[in-house]
C-alpha positions as CSV (number, residue, x, y, z in Angstrom):
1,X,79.0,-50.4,-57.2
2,X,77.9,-54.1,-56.3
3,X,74.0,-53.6,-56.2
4,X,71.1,-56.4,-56.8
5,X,69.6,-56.4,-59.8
6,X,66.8,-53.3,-60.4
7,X,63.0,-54.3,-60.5
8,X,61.4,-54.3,-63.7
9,X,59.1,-51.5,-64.8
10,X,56.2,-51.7,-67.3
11,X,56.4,-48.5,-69.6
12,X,55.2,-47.2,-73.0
13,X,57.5,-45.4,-75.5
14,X,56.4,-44.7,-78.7
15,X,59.8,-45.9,-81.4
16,X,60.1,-45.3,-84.6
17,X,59.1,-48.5,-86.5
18,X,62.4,-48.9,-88.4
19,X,64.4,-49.1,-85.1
20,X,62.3,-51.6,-83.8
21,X,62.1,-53.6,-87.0
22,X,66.3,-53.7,-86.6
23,X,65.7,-54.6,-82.8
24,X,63.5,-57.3,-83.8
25,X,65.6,-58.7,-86.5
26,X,68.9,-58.3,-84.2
27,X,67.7,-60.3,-81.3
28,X,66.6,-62.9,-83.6
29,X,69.7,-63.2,-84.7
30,X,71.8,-63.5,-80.9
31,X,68.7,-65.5,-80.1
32,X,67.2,-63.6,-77.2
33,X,64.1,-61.3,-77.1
34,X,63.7,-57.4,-77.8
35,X,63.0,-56.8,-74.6
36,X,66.3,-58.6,-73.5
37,X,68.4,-56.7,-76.1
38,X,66.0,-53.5,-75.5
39,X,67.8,-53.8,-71.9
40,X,71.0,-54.0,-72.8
41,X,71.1,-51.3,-75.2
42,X,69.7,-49.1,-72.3
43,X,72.1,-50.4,-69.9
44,X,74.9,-49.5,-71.7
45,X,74.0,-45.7,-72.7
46,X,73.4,-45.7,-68.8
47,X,76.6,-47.0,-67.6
48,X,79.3,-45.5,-70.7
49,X,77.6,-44.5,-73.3
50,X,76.6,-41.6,-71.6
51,X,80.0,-40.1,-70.6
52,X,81.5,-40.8,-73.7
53,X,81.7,-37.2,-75.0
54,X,83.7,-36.9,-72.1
55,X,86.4,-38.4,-73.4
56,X,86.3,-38.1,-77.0
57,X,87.7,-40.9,-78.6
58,X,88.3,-41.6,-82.5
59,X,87.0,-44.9,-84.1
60,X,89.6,-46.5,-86.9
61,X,89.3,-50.4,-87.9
62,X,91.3,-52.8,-86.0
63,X,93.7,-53.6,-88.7
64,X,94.6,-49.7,-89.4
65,X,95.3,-49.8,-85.3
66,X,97.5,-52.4,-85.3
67,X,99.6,-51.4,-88.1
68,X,100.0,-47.7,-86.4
69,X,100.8,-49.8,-83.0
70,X,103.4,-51.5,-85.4
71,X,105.1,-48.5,-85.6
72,X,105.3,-47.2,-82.1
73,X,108.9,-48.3,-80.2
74,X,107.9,-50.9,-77.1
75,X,109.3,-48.5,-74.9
76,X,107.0,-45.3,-75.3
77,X,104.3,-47.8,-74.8
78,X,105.0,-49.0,-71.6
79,X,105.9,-45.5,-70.8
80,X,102.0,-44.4,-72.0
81,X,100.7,-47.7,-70.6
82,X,101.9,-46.0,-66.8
83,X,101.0,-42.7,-67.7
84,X,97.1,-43.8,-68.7
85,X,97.1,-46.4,-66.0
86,X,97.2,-43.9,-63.4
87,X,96.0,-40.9,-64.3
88,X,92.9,-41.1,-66.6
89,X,91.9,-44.5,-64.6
90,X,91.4,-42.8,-61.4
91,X,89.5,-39.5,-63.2
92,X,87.1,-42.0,-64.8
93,X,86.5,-44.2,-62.5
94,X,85.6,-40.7,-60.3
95,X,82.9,-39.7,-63.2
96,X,81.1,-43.6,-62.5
97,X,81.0,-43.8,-59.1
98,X,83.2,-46.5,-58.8
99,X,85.3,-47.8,-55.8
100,X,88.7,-48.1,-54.8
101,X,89.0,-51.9,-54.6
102,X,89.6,-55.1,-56.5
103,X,85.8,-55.1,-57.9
104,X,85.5,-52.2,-59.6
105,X,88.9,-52.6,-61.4
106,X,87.8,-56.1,-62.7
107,X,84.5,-54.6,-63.5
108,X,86.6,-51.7,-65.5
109,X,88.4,-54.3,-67.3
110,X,85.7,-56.0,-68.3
111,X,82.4,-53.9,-68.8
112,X,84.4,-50.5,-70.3
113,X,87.9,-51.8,-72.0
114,X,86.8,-55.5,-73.2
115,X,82.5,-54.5,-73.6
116,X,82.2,-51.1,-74.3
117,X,85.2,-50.5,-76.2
118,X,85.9,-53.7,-77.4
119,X,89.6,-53.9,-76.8
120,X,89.7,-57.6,-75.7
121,X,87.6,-60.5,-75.4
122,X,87.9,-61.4,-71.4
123,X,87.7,-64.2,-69.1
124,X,87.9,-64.6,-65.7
125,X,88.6,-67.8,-62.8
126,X,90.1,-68.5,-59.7
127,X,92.4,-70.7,-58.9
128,X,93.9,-71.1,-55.4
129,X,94.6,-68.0,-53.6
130,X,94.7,-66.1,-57.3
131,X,92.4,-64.2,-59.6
132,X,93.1,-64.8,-63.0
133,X,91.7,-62.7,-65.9
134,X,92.9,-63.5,-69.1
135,X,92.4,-61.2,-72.2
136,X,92.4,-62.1,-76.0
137,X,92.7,-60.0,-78.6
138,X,93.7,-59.2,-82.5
139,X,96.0,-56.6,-82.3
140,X,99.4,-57.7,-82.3
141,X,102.4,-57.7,-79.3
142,X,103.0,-54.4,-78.9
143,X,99.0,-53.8,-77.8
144,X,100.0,-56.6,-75.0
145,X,102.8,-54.6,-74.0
146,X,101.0,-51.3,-73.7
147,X,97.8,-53.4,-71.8
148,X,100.0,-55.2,-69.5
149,X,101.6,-52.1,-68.9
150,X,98.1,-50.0,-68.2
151,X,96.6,-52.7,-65.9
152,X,99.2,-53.6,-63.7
153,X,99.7,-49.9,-63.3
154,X,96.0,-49.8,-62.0
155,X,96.2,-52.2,-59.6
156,X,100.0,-51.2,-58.4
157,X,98.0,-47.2,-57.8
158,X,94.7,-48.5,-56.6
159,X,95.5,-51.8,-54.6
160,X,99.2,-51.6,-54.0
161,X,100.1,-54.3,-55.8
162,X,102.4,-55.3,-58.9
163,X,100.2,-58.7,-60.2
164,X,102.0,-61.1,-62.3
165,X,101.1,-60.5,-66.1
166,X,102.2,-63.0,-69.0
167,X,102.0,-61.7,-72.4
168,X,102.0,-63.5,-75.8
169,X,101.5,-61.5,-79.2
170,X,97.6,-61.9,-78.6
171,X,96.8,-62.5,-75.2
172,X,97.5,-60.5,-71.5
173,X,96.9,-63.1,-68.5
174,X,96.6,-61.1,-65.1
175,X,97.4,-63.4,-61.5
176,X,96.0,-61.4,-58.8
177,X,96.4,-62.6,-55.1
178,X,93.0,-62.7,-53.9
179,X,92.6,-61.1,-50.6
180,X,89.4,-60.2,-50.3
181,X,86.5,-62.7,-50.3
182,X,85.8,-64.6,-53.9
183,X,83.1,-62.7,-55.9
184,X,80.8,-63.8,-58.7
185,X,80.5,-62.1,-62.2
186,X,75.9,-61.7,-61.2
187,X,77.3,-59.6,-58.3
188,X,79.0,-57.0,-60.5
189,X,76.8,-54.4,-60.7
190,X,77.0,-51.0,-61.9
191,X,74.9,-48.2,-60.2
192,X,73.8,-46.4,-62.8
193,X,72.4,-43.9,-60.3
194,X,76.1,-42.3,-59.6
195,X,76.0,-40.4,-62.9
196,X,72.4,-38.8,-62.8
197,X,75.0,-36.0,-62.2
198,X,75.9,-35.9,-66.0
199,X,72.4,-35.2,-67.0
């Protein structure tokens, strides 16, 4: 999964002007170029965008989700927290081409549940002998329950280990013993060469 970054390539594509006008109009507004955002709209059809009708999913607004997480008992959620956690992580993670170690989970966290899918906004340190990834989001204590529940499930089926997770009604914070070498968020990379098998 950890690759360097790909060389650019110069290449022609003819777009349809609208699009580009709302390219050009969007990167002006985050403040970086077309190309820049050009990039990251390609990387991330690459990576998940591409396997998405794999798992068909169902789009609602974030205040409809929270009410219907309102109304699901704590203990059904922690119960599908462990189910997800270890089935559908590992059958995913097999469709990206990802490892079995502490990289690729943070990488998970981060690039497919907080970017792609916008679940949580994420950070990450470390401190001491400890990774810490804390997670903010809108959604109420019951969705910490249920994501506390999912990721220490992961790491419990792919590391072997039960991390320490403090919850609050809008954040998860994750302490993971660090024992393998410290790792920077430039060296997460995605290969998105493992799913030219989708195509």
């Amino acid at each position: 999964m950890i690759i360097n970054k790909g060389r650019t390539i110069g290449r022609s594509f003819r777009i349809d002007e609208r699009w580009l006008n709302i390219l050009k109009e969007e990167a002006e507004r985050e403040g970086v170029s077309p190309n820049s955002l050009l990039n990251r709209v390609l990387q991330d059809y690459c990576t998940f965008g591409k396997i998405d009708k794999n798992f068909p999913n169902v789009t609602v607004s974030q205040k409809l989700f929270a009410q219907l997480l309102l109304s699901c008992p704590k203990e059904k959620l922690i119960a599908l927290g462990r189910e997800v956690g270890a089935r559908n992580y590992l059958d995913l993670t097999n469709i990206l081409g990802l490892e079995s170690d502490q990289e690729s989970i943070i990488y998970f966290i981060r690039e497919f549940l907080g970017r792609h899918l916008n679940l949580f906004t994420y950070t990450y340190y470390t401190k001491k002998d400890k990774l810490i990834l804390h997670l903010r989001h809108n959604l109420g204590e019951n969705w910490s329950v249920y994501t506390s529940e999912l990721l220490s499930t992961i790491f419990d089926t792919v590391l072997g280990i039960k991390p320490k997770i403090e919850i609050s009604e809008d954040t998860v914070t994750i302490f993971v013993p660090r024992n393998e070498p410290a790792f920077t968020h430039d060296q997460l990379r995605f290969n998105p060469l493992n799913l030219s098998k989708l195509t």
